[in-house]
PDB file as gemmi writes it, atoms N, CA and C in Angstrom:
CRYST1    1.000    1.000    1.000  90.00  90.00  90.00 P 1                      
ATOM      1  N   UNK A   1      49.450 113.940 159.369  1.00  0.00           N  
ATOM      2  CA  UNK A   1      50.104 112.815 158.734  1.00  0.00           C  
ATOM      3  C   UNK A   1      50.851 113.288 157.492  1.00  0.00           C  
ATOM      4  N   UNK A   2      52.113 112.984 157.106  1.00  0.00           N  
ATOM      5  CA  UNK A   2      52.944 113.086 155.907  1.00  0.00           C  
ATOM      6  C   UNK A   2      52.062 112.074 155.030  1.00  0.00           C  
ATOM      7  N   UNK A   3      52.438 113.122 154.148  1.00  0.00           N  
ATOM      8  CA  UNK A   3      52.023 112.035 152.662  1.00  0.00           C  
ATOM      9  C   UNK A   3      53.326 111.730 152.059  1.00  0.00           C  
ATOM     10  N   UNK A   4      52.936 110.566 151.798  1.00  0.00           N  
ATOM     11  CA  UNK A   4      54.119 109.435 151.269  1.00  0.00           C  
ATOM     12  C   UNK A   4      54.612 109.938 149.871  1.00  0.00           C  
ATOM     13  N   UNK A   5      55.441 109.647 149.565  1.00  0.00           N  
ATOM     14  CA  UNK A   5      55.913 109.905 148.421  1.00  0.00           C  
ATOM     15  C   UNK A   5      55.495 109.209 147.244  1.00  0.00           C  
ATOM     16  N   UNK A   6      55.373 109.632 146.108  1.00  0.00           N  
ATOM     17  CA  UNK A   6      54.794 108.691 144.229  1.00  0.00           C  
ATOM     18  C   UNK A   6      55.959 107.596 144.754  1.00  0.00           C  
ATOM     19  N   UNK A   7      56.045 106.543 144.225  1.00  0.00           N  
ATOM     20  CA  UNK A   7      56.608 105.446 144.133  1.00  0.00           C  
ATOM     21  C   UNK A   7      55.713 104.923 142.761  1.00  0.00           C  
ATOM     22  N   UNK A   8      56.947 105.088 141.858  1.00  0.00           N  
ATOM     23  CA  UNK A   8      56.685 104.614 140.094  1.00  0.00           C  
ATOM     24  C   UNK A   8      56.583 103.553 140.239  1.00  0.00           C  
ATOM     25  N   UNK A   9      55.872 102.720 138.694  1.00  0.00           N  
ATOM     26  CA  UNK A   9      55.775 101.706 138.898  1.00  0.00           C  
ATOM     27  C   UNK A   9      55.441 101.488 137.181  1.00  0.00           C  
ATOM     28  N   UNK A  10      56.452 101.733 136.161  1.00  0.00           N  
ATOM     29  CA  UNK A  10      56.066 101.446 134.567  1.00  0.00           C  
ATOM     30  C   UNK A  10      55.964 100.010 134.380  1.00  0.00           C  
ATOM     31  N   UNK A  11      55.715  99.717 132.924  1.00  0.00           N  
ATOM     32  CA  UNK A  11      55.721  98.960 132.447  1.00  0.00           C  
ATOM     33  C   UNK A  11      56.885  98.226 132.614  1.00  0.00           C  
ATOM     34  N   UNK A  12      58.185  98.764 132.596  1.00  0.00           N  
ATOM     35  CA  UNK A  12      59.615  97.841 132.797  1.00  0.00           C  
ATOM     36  C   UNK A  12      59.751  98.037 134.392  1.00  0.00           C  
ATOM     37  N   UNK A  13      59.370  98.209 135.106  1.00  0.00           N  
ATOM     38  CA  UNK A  13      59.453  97.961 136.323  1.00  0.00           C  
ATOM     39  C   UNK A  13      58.287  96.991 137.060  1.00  0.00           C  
ATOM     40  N   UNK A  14      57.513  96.910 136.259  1.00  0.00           N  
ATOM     41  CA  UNK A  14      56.276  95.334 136.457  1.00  0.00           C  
ATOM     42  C   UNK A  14      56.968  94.550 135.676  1.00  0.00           C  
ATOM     43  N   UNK A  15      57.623  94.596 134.033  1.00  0.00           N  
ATOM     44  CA  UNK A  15      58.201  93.102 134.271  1.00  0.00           C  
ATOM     45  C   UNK A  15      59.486  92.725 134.953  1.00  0.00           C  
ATOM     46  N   UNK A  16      60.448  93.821 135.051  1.00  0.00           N  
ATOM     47  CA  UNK A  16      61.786  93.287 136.109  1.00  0.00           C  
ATOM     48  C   UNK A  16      60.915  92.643 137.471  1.00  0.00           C  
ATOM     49  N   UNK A  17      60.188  93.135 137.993  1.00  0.00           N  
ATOM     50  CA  UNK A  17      59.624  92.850 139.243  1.00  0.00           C  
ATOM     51  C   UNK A  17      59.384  91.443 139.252  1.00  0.00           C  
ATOM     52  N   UNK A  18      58.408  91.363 138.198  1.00  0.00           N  
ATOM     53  CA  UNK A  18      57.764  90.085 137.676  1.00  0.00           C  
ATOM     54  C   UNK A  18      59.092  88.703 137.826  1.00  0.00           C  
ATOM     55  N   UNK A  19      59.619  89.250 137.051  1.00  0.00           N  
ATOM     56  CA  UNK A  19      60.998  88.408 136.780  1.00  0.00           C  
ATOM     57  C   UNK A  19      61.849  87.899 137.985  1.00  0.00           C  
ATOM     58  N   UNK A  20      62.089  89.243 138.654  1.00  0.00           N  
ATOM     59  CA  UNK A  20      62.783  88.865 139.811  1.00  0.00           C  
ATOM     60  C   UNK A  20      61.658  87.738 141.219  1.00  0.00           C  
ATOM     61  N   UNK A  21      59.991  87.993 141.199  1.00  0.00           N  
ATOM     62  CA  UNK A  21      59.358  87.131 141.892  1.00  0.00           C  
ATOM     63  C   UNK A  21      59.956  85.943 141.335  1.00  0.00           C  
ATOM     64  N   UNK A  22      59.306  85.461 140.406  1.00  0.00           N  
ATOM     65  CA  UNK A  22      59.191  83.973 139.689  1.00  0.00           C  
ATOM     66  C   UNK A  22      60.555  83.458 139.415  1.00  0.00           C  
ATOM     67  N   UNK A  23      61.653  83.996 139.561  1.00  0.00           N  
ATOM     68  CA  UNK A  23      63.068  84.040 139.335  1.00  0.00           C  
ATOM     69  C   UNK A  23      63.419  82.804 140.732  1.00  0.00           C  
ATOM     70  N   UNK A  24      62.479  83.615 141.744  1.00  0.00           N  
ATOM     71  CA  UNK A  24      62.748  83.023 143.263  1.00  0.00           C  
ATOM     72  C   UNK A  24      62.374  81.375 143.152  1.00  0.00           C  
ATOM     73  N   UNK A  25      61.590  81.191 142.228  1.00  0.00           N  
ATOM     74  CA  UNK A  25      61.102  79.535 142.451  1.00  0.00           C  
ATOM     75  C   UNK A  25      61.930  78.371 141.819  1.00  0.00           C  
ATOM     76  N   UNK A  26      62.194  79.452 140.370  1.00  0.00           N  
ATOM     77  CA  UNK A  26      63.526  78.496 140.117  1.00  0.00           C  
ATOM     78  C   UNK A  26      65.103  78.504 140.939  1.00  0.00           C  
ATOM     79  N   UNK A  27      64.919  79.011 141.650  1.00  0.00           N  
ATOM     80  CA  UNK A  27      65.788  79.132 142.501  1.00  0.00           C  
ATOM     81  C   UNK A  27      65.779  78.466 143.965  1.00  0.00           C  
ATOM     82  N   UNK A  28      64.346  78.145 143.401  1.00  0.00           N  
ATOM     83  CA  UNK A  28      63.975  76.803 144.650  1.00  0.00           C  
ATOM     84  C   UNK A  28      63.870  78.074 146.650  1.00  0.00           C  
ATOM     85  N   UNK A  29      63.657  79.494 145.986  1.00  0.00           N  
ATOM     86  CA  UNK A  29      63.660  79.809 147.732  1.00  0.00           C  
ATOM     87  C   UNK A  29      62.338  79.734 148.189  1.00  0.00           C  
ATOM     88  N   UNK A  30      60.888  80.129 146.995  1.00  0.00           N  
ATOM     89  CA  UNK A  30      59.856  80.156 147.346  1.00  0.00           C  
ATOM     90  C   UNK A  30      58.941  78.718 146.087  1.00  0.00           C  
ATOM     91  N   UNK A  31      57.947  78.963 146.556  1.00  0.00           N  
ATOM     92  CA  UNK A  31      57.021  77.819 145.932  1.00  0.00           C  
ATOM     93  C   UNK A  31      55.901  78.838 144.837  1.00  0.00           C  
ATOM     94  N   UNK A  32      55.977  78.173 143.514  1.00  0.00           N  
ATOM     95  CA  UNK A  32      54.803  78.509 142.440  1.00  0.00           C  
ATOM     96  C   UNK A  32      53.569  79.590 143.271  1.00  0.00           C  
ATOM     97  N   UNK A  33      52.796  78.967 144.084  1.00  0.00           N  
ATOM     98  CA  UNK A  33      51.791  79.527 144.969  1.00  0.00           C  
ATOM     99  C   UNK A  33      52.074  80.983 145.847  1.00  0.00           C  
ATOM    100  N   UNK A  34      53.665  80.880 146.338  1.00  0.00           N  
ATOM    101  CA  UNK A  34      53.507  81.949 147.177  1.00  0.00           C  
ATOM    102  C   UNK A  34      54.137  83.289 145.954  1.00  0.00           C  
ATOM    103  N   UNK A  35      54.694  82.914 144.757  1.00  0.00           N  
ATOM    104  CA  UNK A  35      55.555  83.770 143.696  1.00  0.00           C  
ATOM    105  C   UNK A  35      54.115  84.351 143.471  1.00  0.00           C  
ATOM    106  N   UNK A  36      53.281  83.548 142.917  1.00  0.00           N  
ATOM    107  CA  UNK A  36      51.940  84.127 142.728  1.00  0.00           C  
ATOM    108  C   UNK A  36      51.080  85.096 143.294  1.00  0.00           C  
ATOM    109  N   UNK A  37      50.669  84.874 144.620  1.00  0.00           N  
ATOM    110  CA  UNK A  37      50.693  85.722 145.695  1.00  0.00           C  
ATOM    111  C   UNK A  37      51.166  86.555 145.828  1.00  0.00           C  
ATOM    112  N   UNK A  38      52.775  86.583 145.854  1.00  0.00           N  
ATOM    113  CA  UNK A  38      53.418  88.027 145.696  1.00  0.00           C  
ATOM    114  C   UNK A  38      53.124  88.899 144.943  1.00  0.00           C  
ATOM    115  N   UNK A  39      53.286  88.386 143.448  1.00  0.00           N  
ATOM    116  CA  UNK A  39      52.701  89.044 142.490  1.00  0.00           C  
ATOM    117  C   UNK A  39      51.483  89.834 142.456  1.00  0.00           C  
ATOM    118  N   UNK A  40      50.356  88.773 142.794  1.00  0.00           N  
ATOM    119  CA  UNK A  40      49.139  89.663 142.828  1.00  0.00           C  
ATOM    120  C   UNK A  40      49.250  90.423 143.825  1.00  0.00           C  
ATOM    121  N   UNK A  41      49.901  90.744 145.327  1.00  0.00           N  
ATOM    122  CA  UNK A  41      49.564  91.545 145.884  1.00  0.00           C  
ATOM    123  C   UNK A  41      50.377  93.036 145.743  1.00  0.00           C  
ATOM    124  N   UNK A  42      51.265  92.658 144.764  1.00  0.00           N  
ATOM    125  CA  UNK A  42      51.814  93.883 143.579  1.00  0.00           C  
ATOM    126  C   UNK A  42      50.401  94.304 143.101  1.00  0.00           C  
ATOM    127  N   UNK A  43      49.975  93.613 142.582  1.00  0.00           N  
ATOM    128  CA  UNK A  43      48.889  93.555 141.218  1.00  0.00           C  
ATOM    129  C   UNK A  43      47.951  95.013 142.307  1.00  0.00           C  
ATOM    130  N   UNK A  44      47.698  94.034 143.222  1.00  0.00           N  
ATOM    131  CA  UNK A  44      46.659  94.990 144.175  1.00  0.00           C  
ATOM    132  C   UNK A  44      47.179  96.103 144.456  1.00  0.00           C  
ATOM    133  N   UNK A  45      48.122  96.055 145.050  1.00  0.00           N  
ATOM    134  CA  UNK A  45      49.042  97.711 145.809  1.00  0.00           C  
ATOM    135  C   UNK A  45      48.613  99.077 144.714  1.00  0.00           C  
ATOM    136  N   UNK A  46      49.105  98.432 143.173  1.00  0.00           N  
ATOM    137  CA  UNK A  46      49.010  99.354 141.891  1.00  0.00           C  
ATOM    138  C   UNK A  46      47.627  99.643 141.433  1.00  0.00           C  
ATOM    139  N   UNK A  47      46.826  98.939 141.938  1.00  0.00           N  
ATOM    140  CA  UNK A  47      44.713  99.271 141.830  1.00  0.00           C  
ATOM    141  C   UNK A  47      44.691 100.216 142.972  1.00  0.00           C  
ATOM    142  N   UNK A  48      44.998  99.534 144.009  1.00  0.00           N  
ATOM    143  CA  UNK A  48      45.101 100.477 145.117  1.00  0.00           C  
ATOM    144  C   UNK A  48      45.818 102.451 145.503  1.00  0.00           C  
ATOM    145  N   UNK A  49      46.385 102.184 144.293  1.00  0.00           N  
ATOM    146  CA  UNK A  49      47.372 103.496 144.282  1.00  0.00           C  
ATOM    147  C   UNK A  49      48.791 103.506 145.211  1.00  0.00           C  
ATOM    148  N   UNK A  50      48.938 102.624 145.749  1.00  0.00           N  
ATOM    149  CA  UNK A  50      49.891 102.638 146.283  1.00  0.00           C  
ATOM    150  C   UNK A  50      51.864 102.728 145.507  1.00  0.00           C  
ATOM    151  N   UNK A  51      51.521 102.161 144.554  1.00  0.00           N  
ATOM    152  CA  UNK A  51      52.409 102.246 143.603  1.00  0.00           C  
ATOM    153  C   UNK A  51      51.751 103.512 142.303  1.00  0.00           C  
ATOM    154  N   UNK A  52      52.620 104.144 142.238  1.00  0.00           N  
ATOM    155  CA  UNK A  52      51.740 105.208 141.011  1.00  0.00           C  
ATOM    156  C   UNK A  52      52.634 104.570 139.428  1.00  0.00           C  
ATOM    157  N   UNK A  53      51.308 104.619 139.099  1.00  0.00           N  
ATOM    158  CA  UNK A  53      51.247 103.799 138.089  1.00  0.00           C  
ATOM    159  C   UNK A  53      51.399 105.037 136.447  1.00  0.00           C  
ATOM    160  N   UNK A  54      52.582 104.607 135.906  1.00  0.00           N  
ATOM    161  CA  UNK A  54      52.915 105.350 134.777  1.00  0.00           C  
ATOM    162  C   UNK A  54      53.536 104.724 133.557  1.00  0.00           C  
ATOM    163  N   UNK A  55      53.361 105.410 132.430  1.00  0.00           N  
ATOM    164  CA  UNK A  55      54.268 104.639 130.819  1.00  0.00           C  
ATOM    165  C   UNK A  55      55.399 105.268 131.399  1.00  0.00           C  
ATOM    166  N   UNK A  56      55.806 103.837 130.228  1.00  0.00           N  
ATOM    167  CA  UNK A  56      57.921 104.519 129.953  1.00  0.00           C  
ATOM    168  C   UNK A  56      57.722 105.710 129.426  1.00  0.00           C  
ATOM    169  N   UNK A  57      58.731 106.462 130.021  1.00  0.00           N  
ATOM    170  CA  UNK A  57      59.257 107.638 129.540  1.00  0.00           C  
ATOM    171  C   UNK A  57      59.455 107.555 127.890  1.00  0.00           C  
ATOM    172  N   UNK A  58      59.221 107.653 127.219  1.00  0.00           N  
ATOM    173  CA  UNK A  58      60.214 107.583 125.719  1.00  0.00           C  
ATOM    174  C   UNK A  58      60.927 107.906 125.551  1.00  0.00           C  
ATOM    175  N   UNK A  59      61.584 109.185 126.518  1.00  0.00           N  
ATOM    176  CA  UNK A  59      62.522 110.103 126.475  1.00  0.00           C  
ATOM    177  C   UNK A  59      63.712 109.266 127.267  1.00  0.00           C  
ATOM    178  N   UNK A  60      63.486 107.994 127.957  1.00  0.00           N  
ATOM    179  CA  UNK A  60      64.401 107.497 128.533  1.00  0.00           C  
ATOM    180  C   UNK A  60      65.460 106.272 127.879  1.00  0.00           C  
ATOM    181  N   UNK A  61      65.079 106.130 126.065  1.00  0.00           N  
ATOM    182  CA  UNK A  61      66.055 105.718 125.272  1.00  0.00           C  
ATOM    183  C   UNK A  61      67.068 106.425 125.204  1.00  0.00           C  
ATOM    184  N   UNK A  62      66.705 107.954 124.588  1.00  0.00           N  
ATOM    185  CA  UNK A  62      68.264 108.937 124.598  1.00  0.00           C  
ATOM    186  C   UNK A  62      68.749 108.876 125.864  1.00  0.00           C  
ATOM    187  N   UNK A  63      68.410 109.435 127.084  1.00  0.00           N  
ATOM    188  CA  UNK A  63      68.629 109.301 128.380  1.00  0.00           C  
ATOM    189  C   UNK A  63      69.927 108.041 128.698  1.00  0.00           C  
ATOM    190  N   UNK A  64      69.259 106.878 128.483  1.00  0.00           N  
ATOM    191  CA  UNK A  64      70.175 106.296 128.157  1.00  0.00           C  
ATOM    192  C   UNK A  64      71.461 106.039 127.899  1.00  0.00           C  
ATOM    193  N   UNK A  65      71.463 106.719 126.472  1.00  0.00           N  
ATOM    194  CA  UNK A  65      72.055 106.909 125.339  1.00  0.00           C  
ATOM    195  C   UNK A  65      73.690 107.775 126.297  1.00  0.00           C  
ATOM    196  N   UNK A  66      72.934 108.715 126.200  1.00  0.00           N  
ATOM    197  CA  UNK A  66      73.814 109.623 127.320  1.00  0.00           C  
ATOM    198  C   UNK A  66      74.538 109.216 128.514  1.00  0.00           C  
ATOM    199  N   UNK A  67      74.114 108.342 129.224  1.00  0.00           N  
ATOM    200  CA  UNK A  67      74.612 107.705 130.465  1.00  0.00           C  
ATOM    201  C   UNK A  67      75.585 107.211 130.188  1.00  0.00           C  
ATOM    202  N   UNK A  68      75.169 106.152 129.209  1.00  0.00           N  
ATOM    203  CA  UNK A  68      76.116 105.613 128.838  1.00  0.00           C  
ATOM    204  C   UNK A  68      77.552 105.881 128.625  1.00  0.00           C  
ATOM    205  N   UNK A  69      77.485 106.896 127.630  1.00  0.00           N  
ATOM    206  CA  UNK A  69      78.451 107.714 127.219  1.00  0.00           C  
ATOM    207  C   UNK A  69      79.406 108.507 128.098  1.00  0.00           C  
ATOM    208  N   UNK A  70      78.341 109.032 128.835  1.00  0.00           N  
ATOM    209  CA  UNK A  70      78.964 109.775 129.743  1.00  0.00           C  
ATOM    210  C   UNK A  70      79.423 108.523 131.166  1.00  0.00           C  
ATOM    211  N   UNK A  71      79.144 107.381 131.562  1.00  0.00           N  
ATOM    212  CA  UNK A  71      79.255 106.710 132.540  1.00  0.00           C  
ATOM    213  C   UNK A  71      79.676 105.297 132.342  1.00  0.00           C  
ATOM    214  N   UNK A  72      79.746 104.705 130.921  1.00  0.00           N  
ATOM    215  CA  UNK A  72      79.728 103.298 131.402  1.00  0.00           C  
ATOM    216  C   UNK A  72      81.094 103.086 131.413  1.00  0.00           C  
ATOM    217  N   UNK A  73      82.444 103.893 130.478  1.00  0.00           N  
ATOM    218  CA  UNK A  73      83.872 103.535 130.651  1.00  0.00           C  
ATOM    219  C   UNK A  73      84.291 103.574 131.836  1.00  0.00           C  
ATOM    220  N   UNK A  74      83.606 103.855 132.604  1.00  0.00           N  
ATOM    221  CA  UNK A  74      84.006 103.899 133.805  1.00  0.00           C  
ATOM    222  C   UNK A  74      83.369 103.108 135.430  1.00  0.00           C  
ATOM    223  N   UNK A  75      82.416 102.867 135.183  1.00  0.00           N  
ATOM    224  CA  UNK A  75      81.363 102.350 135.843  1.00  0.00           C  
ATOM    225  C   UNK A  75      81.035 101.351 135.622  1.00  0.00           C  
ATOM    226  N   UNK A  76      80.666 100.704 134.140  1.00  0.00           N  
ATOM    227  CA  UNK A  76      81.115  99.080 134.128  1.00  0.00           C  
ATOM    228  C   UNK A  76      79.346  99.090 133.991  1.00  0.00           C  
ATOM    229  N   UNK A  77      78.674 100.253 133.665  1.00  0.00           N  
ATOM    230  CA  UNK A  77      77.252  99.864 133.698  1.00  0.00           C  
ATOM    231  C   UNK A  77      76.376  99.073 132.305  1.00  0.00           C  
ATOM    232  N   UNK A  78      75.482  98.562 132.913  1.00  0.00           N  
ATOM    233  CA  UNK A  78      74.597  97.231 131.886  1.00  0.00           C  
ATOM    234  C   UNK A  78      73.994  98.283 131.957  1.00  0.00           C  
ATOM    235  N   UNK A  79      72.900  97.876 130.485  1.00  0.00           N  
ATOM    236  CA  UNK A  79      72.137  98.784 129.639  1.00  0.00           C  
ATOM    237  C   UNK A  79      70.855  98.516 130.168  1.00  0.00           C  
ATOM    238  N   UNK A  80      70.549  97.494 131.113  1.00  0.00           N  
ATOM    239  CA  UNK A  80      68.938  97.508 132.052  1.00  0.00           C  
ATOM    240  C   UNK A  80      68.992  99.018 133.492  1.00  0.00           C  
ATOM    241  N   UNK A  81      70.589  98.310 133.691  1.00  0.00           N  
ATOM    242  CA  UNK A  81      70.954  99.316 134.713  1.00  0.00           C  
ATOM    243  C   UNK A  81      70.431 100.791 134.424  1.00  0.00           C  
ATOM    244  N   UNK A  82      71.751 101.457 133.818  1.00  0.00           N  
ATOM    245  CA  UNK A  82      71.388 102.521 133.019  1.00  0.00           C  
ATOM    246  C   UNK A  82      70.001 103.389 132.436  1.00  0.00           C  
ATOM    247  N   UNK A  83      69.061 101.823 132.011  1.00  0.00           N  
ATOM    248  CA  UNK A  83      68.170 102.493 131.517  1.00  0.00           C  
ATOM    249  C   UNK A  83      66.901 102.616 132.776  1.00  0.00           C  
ATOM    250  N   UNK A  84      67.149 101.768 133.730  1.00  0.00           N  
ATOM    251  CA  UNK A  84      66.576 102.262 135.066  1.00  0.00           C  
ATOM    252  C   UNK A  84      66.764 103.523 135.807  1.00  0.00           C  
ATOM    253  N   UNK A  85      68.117 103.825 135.610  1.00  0.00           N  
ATOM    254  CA  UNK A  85      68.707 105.150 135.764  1.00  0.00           C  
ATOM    255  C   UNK A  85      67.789 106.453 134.963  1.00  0.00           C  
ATOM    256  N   UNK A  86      67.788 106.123 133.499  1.00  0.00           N  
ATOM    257  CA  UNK A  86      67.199 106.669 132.970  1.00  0.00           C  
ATOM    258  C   UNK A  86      66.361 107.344 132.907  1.00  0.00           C  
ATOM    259  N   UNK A  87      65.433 106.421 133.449  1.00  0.00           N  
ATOM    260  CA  UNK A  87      63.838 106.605 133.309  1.00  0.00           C  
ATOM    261  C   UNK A  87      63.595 107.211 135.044  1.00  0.00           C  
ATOM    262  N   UNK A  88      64.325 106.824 136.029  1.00  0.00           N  
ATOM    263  CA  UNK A  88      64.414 107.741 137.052  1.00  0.00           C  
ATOM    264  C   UNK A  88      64.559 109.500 136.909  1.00  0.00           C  
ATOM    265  N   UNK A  89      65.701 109.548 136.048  1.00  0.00           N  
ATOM    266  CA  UNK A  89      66.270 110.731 135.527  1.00  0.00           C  
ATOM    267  C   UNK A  89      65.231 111.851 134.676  1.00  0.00           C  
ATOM    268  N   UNK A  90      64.510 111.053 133.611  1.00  0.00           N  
ATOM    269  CA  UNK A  90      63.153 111.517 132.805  1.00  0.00           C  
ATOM    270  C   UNK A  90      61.832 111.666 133.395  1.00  0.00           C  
ATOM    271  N   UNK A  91      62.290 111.026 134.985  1.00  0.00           N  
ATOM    272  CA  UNK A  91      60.542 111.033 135.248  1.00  0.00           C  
ATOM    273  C   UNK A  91      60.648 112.262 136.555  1.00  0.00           C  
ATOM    274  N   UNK A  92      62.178 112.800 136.533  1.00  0.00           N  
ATOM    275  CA  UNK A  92      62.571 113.428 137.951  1.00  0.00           C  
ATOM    276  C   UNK A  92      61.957 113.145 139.306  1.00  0.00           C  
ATOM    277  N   UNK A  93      62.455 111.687 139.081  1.00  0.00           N  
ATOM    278  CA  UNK A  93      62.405 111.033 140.200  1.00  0.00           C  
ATOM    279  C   UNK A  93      63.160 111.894 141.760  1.00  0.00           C  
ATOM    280  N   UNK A  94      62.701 111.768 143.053  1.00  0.00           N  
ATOM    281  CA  UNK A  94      63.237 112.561 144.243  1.00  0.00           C  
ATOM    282  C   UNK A  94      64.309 111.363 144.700  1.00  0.00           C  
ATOM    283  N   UNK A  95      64.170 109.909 144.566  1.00  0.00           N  
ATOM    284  CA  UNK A  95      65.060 109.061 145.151  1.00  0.00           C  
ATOM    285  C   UNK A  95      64.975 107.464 144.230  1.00  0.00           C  
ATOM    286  N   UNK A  96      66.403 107.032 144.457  1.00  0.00           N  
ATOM    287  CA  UNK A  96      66.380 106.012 143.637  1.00  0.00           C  
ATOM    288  C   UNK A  96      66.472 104.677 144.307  1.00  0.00           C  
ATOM    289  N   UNK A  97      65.850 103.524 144.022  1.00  0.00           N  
ATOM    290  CA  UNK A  97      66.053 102.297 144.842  1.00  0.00           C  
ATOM    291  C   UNK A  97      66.655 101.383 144.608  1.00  0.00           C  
ATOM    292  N   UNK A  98      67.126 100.949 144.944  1.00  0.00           N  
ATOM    293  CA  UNK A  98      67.435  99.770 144.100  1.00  0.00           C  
ATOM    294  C   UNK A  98      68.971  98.781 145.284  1.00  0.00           C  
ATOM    295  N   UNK A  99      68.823  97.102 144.937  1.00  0.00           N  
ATOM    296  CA  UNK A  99      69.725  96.177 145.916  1.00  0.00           C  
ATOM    297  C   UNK A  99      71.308  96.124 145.069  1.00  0.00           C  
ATOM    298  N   UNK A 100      71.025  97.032 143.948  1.00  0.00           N  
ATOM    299  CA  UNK A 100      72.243  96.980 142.747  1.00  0.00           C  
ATOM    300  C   UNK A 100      73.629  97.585 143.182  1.00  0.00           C  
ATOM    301  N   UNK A 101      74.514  97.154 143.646  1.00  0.00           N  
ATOM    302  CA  UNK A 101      75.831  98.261 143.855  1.00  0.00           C  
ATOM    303  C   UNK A 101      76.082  98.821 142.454  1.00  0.00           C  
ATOM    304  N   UNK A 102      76.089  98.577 141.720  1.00  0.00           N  
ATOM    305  CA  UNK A 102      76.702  99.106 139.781  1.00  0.00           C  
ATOM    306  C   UNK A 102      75.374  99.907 139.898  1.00  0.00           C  
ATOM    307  N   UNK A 103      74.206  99.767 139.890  1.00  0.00           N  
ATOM    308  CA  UNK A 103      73.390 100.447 139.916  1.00  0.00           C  
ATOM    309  C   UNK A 103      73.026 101.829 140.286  1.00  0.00           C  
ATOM    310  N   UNK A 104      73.446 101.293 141.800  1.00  0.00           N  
ATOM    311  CA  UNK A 104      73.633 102.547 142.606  1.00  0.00           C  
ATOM    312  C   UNK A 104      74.774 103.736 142.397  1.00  0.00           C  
ATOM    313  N   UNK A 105      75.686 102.987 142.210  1.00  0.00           N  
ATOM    314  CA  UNK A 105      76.922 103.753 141.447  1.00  0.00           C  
ATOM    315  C   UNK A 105      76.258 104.998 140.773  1.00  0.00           C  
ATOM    316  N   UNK A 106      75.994 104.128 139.341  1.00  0.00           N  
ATOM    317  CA  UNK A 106      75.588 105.084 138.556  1.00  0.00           C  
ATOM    318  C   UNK A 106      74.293 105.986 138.914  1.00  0.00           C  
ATOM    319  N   UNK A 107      73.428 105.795 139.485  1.00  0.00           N  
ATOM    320  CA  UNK A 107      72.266 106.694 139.780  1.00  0.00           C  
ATOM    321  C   UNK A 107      73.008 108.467 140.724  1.00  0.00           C  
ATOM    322  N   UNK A 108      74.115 107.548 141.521  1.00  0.00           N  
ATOM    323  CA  UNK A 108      74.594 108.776 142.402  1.00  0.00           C  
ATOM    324  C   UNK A 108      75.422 109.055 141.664  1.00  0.00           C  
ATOM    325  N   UNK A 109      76.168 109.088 140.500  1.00  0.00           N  
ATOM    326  CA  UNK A 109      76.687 109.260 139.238  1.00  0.00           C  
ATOM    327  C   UNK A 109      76.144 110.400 139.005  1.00  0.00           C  
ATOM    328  N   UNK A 110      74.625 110.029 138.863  1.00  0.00           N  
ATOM    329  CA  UNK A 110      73.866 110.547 137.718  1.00  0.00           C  
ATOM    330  C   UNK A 110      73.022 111.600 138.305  1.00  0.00           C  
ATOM    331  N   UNK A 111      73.541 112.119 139.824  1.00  0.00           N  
ATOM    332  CA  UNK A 111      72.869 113.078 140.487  1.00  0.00           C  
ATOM    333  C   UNK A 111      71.318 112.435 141.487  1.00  0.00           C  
ATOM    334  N   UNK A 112      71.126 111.199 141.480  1.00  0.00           N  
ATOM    335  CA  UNK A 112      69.787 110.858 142.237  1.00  0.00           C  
ATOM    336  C   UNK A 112      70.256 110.331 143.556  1.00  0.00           C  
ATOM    337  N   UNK A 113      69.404 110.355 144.556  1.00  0.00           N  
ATOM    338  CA  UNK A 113      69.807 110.166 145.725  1.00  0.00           C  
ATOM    339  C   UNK A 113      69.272 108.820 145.800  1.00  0.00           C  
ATOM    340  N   UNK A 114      70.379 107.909 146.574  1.00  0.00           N  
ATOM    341  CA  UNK A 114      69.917 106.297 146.753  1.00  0.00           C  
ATOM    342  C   UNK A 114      69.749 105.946 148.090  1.00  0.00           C  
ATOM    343  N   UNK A 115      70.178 107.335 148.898  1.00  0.00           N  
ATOM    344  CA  UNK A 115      69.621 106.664 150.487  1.00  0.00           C  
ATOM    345  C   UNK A 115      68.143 106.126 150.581  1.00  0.00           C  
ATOM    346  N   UNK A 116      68.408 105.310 151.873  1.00  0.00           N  
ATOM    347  CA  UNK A 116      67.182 105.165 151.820  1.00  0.00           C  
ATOM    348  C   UNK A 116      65.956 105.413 152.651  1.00  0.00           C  
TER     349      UNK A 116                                                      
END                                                                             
């Protein structure tokens, strides 16, 4: 059997996550109960190890910093973006995920692979 790959899971990637569940109800696609559910079975996956569980980089403010500089006149990138980029970049991440086209942009910009 292959072993699966780390799949991160920081502190800013539990609350974007967070955000984007509960995001869904005001948006009327899911109900209070099932956002919840989702959530906790995040909650579980990351007890479970399934998500590897790590701090922000600190190193992924400058990181940042840099992207920016080097990418946003051109790319049009937001500073959540970027700093997702970032912290991919600081944690030498093998692949990047994400439903973002600007996102993705910049990650394959930024040398990370977004296939999937």
């Amino acid at each position: 059997m292959v072993n699966a790959p780390d799949v991160f899971m920081s502190p800013f990637n539990r609350s974007e996550l967070s955000v984007a569940i509960f995001r869904q109800v005001f948006l009327k696609r899911v109900s209070l109960p099932v956002a919840n559910q989702a959530f906790a079975s995040v909650e579980e996956d990351c007890r479970a190890g399934i998500w590897t569980v790590i701090p922000f980089p600190s190193s992924a403010w400058e990181a940042n910093v840099r992207l920016a500089k080097r990418f946003c006149h051109t790319l049009g990138s937001r500073t959540l973006d970027s700093l997702h980029v970032a912290c991919a970049l600081e944690l030498k991440a093998d692949r990047f995920w994400t439903f973002d086209d600007r996102q993705a942009r910049l990650a394959e910009a930024s040398g990370l692979d977004t296939r999937a």
